[in-house]
C-alpha positions in Angstrom: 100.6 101.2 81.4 99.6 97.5 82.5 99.2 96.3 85.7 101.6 94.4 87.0 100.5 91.2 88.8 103.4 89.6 91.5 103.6 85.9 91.7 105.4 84.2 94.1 105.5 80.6 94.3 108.1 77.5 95.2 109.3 76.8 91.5 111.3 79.0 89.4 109.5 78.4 86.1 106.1 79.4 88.3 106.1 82.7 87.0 107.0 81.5 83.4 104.4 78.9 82.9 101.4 81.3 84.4 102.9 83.9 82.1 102.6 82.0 78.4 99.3 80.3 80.0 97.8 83.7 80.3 99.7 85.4 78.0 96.0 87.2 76.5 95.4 88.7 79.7 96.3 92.7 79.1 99.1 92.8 82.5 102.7 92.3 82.9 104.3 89.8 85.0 106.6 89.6 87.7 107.8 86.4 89.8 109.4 85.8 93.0 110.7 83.0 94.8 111.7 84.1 98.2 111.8 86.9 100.7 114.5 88.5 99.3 112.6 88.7 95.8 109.5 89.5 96.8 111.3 92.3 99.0 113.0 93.4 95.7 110.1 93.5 93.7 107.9 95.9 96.1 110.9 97.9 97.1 111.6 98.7 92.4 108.0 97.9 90.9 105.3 100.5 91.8 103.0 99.8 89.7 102.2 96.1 91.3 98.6 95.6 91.5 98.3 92.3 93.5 100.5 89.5 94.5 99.5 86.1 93.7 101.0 82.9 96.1 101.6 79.8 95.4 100.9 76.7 97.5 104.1 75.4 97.2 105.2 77.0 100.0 105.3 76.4 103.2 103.0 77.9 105.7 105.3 79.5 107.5 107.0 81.0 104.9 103.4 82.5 103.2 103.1 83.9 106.9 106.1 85.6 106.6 105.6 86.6 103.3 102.0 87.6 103.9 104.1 90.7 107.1 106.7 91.5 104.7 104.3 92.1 101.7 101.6 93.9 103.8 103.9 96.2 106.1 105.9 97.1 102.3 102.8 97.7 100.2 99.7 97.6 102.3 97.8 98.8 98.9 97.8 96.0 97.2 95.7 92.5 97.7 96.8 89.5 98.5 95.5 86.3 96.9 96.7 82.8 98.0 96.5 79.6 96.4 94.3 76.7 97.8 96.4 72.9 98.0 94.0 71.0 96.1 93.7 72.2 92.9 97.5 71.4 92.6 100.6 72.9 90.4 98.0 72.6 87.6 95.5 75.1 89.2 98.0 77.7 89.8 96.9 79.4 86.3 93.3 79.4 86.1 93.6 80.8 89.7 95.5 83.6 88.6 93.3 84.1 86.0 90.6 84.7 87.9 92.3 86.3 90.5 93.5 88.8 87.9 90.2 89.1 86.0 88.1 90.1 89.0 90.3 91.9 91.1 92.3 94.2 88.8 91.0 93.9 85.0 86.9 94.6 86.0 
């Protein structure tokens, strides 16, 4: 069974584009947009290894996330994206987000 690596992020096609980028990593991807996805995904995928976020979205909303993700599934890491790298980072980030944290 692969891991399954969360990513949550302002776009819809966020999850989609990180996917085909990364499509030689050995894991299985879910995305999420908003509370009530991310809260759908933890509540019917147990095996989530870590969650991935975006930078897209606001702070206060990755705050909120951050409670809702931790007080669901406080086994799991949490990795968020830095602003500068910009939309184009968001892959090699997950990459090595993935690569050290769940594939080592």
């Amino acid at each position: 069974m692969k891991p399954v690596i969360l990513l949550v992020g302002r776009l819809p096609g966020v999850d989609e584009t990180v996917a085909r980028e990364l499509q030689d990593l050995p894991v299985e991807w879910l995305g999420a947009h908003d509370r009530a996805e991310v809260e759908r995904q933890l509540d019917t995928e147990p095996a989530i290894a870590c969650v991935v976020m975006g930078a897209g979205l606001d702070d206060r909303v990755r705050g909120e996330l951050i409670g809702v993700i931790a007080s669901k599934r406080p086994d799991i890491t949490i990795h968020l994206k830095d602003r500068a790298s910009g939309p184009g980072g968001m892959a090699s980030f997950v990459r090595r987000v993935v690569t050290a944290e769940v594939l080592r």
